[in-house]
C-alpha positions in Angstrom: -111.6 -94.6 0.8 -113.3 -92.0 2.8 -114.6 -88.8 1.6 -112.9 -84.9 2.6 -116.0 -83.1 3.9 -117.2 -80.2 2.2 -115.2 -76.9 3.2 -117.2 -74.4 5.1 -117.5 -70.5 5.4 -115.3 -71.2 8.4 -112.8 -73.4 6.8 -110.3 -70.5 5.5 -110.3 -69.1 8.8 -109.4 -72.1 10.8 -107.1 -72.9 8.3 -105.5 -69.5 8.9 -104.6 -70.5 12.6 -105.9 -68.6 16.1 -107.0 -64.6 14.9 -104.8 -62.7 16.4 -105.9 -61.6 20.1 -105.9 -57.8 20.6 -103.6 -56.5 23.3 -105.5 -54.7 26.5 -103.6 -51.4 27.2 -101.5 -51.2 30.1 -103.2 -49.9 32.7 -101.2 -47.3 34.8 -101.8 -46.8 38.6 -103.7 -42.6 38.6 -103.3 -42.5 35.0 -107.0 -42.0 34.0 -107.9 -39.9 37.4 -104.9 -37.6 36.9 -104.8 -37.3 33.1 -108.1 -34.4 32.9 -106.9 -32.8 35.3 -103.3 -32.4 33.8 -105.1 -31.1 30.5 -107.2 -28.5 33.0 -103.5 -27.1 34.6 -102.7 -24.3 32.7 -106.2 -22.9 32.7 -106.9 -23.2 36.2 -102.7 -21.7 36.5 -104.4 -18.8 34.5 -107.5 -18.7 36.6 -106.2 -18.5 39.7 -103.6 -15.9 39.0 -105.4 -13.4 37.3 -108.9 -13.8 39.1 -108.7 -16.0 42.4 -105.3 -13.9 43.9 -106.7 -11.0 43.0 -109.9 -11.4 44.7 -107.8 -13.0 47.6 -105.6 -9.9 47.8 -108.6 -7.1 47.1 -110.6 -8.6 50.4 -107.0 -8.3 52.2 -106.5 -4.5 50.7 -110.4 -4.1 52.2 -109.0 -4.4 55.6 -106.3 -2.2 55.6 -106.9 2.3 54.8 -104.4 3.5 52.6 -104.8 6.6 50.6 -101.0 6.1 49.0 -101.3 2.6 47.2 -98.2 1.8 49.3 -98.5 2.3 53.0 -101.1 0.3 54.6 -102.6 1.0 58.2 -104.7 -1.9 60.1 -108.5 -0.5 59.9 -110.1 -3.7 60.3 -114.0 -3.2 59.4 -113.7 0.7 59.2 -113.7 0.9 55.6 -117.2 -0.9 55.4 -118.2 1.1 58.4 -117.5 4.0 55.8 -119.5 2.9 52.6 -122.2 2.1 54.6 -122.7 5.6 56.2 -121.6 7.1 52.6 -125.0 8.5 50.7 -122.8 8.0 47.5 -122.5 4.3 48.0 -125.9 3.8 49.1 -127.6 5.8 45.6 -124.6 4.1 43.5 -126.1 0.2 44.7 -129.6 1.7 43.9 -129.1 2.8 40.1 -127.0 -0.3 39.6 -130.1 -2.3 41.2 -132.6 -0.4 38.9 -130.1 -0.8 35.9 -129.5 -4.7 36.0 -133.4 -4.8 36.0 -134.6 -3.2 33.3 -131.3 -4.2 31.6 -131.5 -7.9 32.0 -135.7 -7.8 31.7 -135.1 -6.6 28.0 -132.4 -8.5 27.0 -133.9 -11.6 28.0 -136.9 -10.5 26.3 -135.4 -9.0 23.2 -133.1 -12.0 22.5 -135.7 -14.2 22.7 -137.8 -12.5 19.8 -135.2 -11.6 17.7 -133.7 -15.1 17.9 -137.3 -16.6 16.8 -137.3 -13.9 14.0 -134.1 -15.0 13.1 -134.7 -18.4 13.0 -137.1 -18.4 10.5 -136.9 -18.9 7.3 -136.3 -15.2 6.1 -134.5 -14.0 2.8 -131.5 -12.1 3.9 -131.3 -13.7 7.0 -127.7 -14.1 7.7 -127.3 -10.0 7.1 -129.8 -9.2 9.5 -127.7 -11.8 12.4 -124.8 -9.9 11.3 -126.5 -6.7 11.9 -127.4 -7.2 15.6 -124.1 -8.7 16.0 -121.9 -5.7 14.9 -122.5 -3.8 18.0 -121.3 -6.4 20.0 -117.7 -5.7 18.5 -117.5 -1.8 19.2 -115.0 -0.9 21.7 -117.7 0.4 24.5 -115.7 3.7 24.4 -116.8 4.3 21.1 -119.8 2.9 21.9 -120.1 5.7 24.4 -119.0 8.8 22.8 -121.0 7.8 19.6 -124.8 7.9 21.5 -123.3 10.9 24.1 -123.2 12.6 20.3 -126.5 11.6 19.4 -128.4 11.7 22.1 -127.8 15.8 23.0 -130.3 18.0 23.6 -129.4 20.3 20.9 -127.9 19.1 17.8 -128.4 15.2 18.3 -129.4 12.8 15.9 -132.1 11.6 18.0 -133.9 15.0 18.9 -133.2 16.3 15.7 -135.2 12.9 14.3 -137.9 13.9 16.9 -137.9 17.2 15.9 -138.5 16.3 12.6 -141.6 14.8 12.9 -143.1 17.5 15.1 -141.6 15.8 18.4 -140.6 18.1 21.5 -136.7 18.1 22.1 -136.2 16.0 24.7 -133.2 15.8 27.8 -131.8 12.7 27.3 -128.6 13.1 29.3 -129.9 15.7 31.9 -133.2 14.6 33.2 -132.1 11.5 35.6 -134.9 9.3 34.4 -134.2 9.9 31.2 -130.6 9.3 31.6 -131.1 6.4 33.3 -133.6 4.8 29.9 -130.9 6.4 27.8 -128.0 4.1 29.1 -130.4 1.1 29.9 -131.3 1.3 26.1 -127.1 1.9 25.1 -126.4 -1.0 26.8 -129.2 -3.4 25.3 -128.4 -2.3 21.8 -124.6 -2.9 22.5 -125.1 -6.4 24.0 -128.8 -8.1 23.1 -126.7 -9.3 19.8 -124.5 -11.8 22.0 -127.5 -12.9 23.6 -129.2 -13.4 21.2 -126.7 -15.3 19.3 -126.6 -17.5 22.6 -130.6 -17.9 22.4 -130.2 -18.7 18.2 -128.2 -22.0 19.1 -130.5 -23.1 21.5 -133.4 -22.5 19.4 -131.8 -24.7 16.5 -131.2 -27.5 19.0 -135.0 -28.2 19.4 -136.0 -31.1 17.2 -137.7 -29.9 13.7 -140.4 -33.1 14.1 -142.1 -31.5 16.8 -143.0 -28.5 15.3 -144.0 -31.1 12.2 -146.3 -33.1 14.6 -147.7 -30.0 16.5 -148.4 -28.5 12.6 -150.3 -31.6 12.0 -152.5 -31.5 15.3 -153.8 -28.3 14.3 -151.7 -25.9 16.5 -151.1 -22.4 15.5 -147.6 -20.4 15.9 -148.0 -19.1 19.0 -149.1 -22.6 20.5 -145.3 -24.1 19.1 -144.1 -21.3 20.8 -145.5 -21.4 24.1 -145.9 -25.1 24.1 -143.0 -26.3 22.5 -140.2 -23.1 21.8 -140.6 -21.5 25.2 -140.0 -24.4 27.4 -137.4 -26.3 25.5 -135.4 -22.9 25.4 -135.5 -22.7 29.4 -132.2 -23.7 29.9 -130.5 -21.1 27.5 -132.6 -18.7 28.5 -131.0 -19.1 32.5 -127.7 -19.0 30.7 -128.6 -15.9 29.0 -130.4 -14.2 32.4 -127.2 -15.4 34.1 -124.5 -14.0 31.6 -126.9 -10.4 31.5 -127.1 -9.9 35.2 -123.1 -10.3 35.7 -122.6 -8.3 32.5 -125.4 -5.3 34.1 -123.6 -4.8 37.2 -120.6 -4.8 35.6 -121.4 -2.3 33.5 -119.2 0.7 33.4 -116.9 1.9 30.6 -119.8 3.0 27.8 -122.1 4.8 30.8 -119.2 6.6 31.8 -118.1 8.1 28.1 -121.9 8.6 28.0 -123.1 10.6 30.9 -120.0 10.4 33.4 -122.5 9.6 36.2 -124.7 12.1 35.7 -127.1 14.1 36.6 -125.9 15.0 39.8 -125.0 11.0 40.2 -128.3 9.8 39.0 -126.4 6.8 36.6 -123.3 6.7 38.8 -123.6 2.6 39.1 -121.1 0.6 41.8 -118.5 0.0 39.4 -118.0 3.8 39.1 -118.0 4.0 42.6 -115.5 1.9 43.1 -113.2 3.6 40.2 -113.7 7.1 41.8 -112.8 6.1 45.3 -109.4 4.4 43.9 -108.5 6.2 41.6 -110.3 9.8 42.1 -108.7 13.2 44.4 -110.1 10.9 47.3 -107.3 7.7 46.6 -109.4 5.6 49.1 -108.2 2.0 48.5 -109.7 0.3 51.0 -113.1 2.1 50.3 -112.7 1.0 47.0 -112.0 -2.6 47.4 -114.5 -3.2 50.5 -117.0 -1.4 48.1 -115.8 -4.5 45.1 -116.5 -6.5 47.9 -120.1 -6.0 48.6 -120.6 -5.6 44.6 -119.1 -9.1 44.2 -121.1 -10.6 47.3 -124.4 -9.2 45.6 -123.7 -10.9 41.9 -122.9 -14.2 43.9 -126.0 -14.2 45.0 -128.0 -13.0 42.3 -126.0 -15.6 40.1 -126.9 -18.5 42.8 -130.7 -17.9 42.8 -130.7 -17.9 39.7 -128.7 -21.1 39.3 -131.2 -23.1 41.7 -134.1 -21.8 40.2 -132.6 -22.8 36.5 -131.7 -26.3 38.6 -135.3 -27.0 40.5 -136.9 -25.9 36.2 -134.7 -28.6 35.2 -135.4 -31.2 38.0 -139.4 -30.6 37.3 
C-alpha cells in the first residue's frame, strides 16, 4: 500500500485546472497612431478657425488698399511701404518696445518675490493670494477708468495721498514719461497676480528635503534661494517671461480707457495703431493688417529667443 504525498501550497491550484489565460486586445491596423489625434480634432477645428484663417486672411487683407471693408484694390507691398514712412507707426513700435520692457522686467521680478512670500508659511496666507489675484478678474475697462480717476492731476486719489503728506501734485497722465510709468505700473498691478500664481506652483513643485538638507549644512535663506529656489524655478520663470511679453505687446484695452494714447501719442502702443487705422476717420485696412503683421512677426521672434534660450538653460 503506498502512501498519498503530502498536499502542497500548490496542490489547490493544480487541482483547480489551467488559470485562466488573459485575452491580448485586438490590435487594430492605425488604431493607436490615429486615436490622439482624433481626441485633438475639435480643438485644432477651433484653432484653426478662429486664429490660423484669420491670420491667413489678415496677411491676404495686407496686400490689398481698401478704405471701404468691401472693395479691395491690388497694392501689393504699398501698404508696408506706408507704415514704414509713417512717423506714427515708427513712435507707436517704440513705446510698445519700451512698454514690454519695463513691463515684463517687473513682472518677472515681482512674481517671483511675491510667490516666495507667499509660499511661506504666513498666517492669513490664502487672503493675501486672493488679494493679488482679484485684479486679474477686473474687466481692463474698469480697470482703466478706475486708475484714469485716480491718477488725475487734480482731485485723484493718488495726488491727493501725495498731497497729504507734503508731496508736490504730480502729472501723471500728461507728462509722457510719466504717463508711460503710470500705465507700465496699471498693467503690472492688473496682471503680476496670474504670474505670480503661475510662479506659486512651480515653487511648490521643488522637493521640501532640499531645503531640509541645505538647513542642515548651514546655509542661510538667501543661499536656498539662490542655490536651490532660483534655479529649480528656471523653467517657470521662461513660461512666465514668455506669457508677459505676448501679453505686453498685446496690451491695449486698459491704456486706452486710461490715457487714450496720450500725450500727444507718447503711450499710443502698436495695437492702438492698428485699431485707429481700421477703424478710425482714416478706414485704412490694409495699413491696419500689414501693421498686425509686423506686430505679429516681432512677438514670434521675441517668443523664439526666448524659447531657445529657456531650451539651451535646460540642455546645460
Amino acid at each position: 500500500m503506498t502512501s498519498r504525498p503530502p498536499a502542497t501550497p500548490d496542490a489547490p491550484a493544480a487541482a483547480a485546472g489551467p488559470a485562466p489565460t488573459r485575452r491580448r486586445p485586438r490590435y487594430r491596423p492605425g488604431g493607436t497612431v490615429l486615436t490622439p489625434y482624433l481626441f485633438l480634432l475639435p480643438n485644432m477645428l477651433i484653432f484653426g478657425l478662429f486664429t490660423i484663417w484669420p491670420a491667413i486672411n489678415g496677411f491676404n487683407i495686407s496686400l490689398y488698399a481698401s478704405t471701404t471693408g468691401r472693395s479691395f484694390e491690388w497694392a501689393g507691398l504699398d501698404n508696408y511701404r506706408a507704415i514704414g514712412a509713417d512717423d506714427r507707426f515708427w513712435s507707436a513700435l517704440t513705446n510698445t518696445l519700451v512698454y514690454v520692457a519695463g513691463f515684463v522686467a517687473l513682472s518677472v521680478v515681482c512674481a517671483v518675490l511675491l510667490a516666495v512670500a507667499l509660499n511661506a508659511q504666513l498666517r492669513g496666507r490664502s487672503f493675501f493670494r486672493a488679494v493679488f489675484f482679484l485684479p486679474v478678474l477686473l474687466s481692463p475697462v474698469v480697470v482703466g477708468l478706475m486708475w484714469r480717476w485716480m491718477l488725475e492731476r487734480r482731485g485723484g486719489l493718488v495726488n491727493a495721498g501725495l498731497q497729504a503728506i507734503g508731496g508736490p501734485e504730480m502729472p501723471w497722465l500728461v507728462d509722457g514719461r510719466l504717463a508711460m510709468l503710470s500705465i507700465i505700473a496699471v498693467g503690472l498691478w492688473t496682471n503680476v497676480g496670474f504670474y505670480t500664481m503661475i510662479a506659486l506652483a512651480g515653487l511648490q513643485s521643488i522637493d521640501g528635503s532640499l531645503y531640509e538638507a541645505a538647513s542642515v549644512d548651514g546655509a542661510s535663506r538667501s543661499q536656498q534661494f539662490w542655490g536651490i529656489t532660483l534655479p529649480l524655478l528656471m523653467p517657470t520663470v521662461m513660461v512666465v517671461l514668455i506669457l508677459a511679453t505676448i501679453n505686453g505687446f498685446q496690451a491695449f484695452d486698459y491704456i486706452y480707457n486710461l490715457t487714450g494714447g496720450g500725450p500727444v501719442g507718447g503711450t499710443t502702443l502698436m495695437v492702438q495703431f492698428i485699431y485707429d487705422n481700421a477703424f478710425g476717420p482714416r478706414r485704412e485696412y490694409g495699413m491696419a493688417a500689414a501693421a498686425s503683421v509686423v506686430l505679429f512677426l516681432v512677438v514670434l521672434s521675441f517668443t523664439l529667443v526666448n524659447w531657445f534660450i529657456g531650451r539651451r538653460r535646460e540642455a546645460t
